[in-house]
C-alpha positions, 0 to 999 in steps of 0.5 A: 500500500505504500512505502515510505522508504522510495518507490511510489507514495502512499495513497492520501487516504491511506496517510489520513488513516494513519495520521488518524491511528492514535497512540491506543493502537485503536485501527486506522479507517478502513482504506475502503470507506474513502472517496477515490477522487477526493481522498476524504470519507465518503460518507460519516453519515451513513449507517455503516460508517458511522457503526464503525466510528461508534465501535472503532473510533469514537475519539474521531466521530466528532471530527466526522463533518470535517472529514466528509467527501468534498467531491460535492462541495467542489461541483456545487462551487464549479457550478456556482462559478459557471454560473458567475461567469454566465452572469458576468459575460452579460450575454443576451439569452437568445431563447429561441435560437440558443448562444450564438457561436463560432460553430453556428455563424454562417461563413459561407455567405457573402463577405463574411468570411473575413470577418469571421476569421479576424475575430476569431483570431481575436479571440484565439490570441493570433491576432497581433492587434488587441485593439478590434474595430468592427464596422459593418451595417445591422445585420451583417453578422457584427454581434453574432461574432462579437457573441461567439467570441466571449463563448470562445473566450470563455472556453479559453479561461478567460473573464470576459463582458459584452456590453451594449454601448447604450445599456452600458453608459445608462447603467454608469449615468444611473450610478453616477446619479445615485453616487451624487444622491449618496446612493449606489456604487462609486462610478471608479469602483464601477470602472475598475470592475469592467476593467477587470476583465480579461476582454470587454465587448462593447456592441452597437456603438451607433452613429448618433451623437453622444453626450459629452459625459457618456464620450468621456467615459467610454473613451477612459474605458477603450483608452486604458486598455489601449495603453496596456495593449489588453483585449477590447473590442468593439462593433460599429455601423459608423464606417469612417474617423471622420463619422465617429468623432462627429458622434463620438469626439476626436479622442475615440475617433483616434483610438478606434481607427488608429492605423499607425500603432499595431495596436488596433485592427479596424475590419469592414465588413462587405456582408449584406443584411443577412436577416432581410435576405432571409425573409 
């Protein structure tokens, strides 16, 4: 079972029996009452365990909760921190079609080949930019690679948040309010927690005009992780520098169409809309 003079380590259960022997000489737990994956007792509570204690071991019953099974407590936490990320990547449910993925995108269609592949070097890392414009016009598929590449990204291990522009900057004006009416979240706290992720996503960023706020805040945003080089990408029907810093500012203008730096990848989509084709 084990040798502790070379060759191979003794299981972790048979080491917990024999750290639990005590000095009596009273026996160790029997190795077959432990979980193989966890190491730990599968079961203190059931009748045979638990006779087993009563007549074997009583100094150790009360320790029983502590040397219970983890395997179950470890899939609850898995499935909890499935759950936050879920949660977290703020992706539309999509009930009737299901997530929409890399799988599902259409690449044969007209003009969309390239986008597909742009964005899903993105998500993959292999693409040398980490800054990704994407412009095309509603329908073209932007959003659906946008969504498949937070499930990718997912996949890989990676905290990812897809937001739409709109929904976003409401959400961050609403807590900048609440602060002023000494309610709600700190807006930086608000800023430092998009900025934790990995990757954001930020979708439908559109060609009417923004407020001054909502410019300055969005551009703090793309502006951070332009200067450390860390993913972000964003969708956009605004085809030129010239449209987006007329609804948008100069400064987000220069970051999203930068062609200079190596950091930013601007795609045009040539595809169609694909939705009014299928009707």
């Amino acid at each position: 079972m084990s040798d502790r003079h070379g060759g191979e380590p003794e299981p972790l259960s048979a080491a917990l029996a024999t750290i639990t022997k005590d000095r009596a000489g009273r026996p160790a737990i029997p190795e077959e009452y432990f979980c193989q994956t966890c190491h730990f007792l599968v079961d203190v509570n059931s009748p045979e365990i638990a006779a087993w204690f009563e007549a074997n071991r009583p100094d150790l019953h009360p320790l029983g909760p502590t040397l219970n099974c983890r395997c179950e407590d470890a899939a609850d936490l898995e499935a909890r921190r499935i759950q936050r990320k879920i949660t977290n990547a703020n992706l539309p449910k999509r009930e009737l079609t299901g997530p929409l993925t890399f799988d599902n995108f259409d690449a044969t269609l007209p003009g969309t080949a390239e986008m597909f592949d742009v964005v899903k070097a993105w998500a993959d890392g292999t693409l040398a930019e980490s800054f990704l414009t994407m412009i095309g016009i509603t329908g073209s598929g932007k959003s659906h690679l946008l969504e498949s590449a937070v499930a990718h990204l997912d996949s890989l291990g990676m905290s990812v948040r897809y937001e739409r522009a709109e929904v976003m900057l409401n959400m961050l004006r609403h807590t900048f309010r609440d602060v002023e009416g000494d309610y709600g979240q700190d807006i930086q706290d608000v800023m430092d927690w998009y900025d934790s992720f990995d990757a954001l996503i930020i979708d439908d960023i559109g060609a009417n005009r923004a407020t001054p706020w909502g410019e300055g805040y969005l551009y703090l945003m793309l502006d951070k992780r332009y200067a450390d080089g860390r993913k972000v990408a964003i969708g956009t029907n605004i085809e030129n520098a010239q449209e987006m810093e007329k609804a948008w500012g100069a400064r987000i203008a220069s970051r999203c169409f930068d062609r200079n730096s190596g950091i930013v990848k601007v795609l045009w989509s040539e595809a169609n809309d694909y939705r009014k084709a299928s009707l």
